[in-house]
N, C-alpha and C positions, 0 to 999 in steps of 0.2 A: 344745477351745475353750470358753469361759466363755458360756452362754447369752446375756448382757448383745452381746458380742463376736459370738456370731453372727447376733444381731439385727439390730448396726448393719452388717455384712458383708451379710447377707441383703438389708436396705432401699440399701445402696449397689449389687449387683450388680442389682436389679431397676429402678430407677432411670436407672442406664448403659445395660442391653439397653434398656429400653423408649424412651430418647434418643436409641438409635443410637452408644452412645459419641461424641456430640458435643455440646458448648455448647445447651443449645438456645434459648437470648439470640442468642449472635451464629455458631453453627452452626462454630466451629473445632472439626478433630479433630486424635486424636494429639497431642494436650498432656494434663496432669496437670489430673483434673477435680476436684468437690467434689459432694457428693451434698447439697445444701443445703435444711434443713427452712423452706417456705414460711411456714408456721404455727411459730413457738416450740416444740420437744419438750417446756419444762416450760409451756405450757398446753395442752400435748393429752394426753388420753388414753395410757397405757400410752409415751409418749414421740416419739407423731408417726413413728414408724420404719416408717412405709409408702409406696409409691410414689406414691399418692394425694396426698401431702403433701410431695414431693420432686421437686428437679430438678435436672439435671444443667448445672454451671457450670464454667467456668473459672477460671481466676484473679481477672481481673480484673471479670469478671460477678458473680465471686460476692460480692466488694465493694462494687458497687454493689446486690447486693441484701440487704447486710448493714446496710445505712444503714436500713433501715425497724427491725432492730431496735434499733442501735444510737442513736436517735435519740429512743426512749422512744415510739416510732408516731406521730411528728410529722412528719418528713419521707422522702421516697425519691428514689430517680437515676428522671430520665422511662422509663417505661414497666418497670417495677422494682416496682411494687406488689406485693402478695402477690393481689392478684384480675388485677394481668395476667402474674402467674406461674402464677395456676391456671390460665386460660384456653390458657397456651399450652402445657401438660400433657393440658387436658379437665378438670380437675378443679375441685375449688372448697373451700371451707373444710368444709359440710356432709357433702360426700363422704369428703374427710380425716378428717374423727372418727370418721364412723360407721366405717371402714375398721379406725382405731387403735380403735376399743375393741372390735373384732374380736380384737385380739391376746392379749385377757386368756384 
């Protein structure tokens, strides 16, 4: 496996166990999840591939918390922020970095 390849493996399987393999928006299991970086991987360090900086979505969660990027950090779905997606991990932005730039 290609180092890049076991990074993003390595940040999604650490992500899942520590969610419980479920939502943790809206707490569905046994559906197909998304390990989705709170924080942008190209503004973090070494690429944000740490649990620190991830959380486990579903489909349509993980949609709604795509709108903060897609949106240019203008708008989000209520309770979808990336400070109440750290909160509901324990984490927070500063934690996130300093984590990723552990990776180098």
């Amino acid at each position: 496996m290609k180092q890049k390849q076991k990074i993003r493996q390595n940040f999604r399987e650490a992500v899942f166990k520590r969610d419980h393999h479920r939502c943790k928006t809206c707490g569905v299991a046994n559906v197909a999840l998304d390990a989705h970086h709170i924080t942008d991987r190209n503004e973090m360090p070494n690429g944000g591939y740490v649990k620190e900086n991830g959380i486990a979505l579903c489909h349509d969660c993980h949609i709604k918390a795509e709108v903060w990027h897609s949106s240019g950090k203008t708008e989000f779905a209520p309770d979808f922020h990336p400070d109440d997606l750290y909160r509901l991990i324990g984490s927070n932005l500063q934690r996130a970095t300093a984590a990723s730039e552990r990776l180098s």
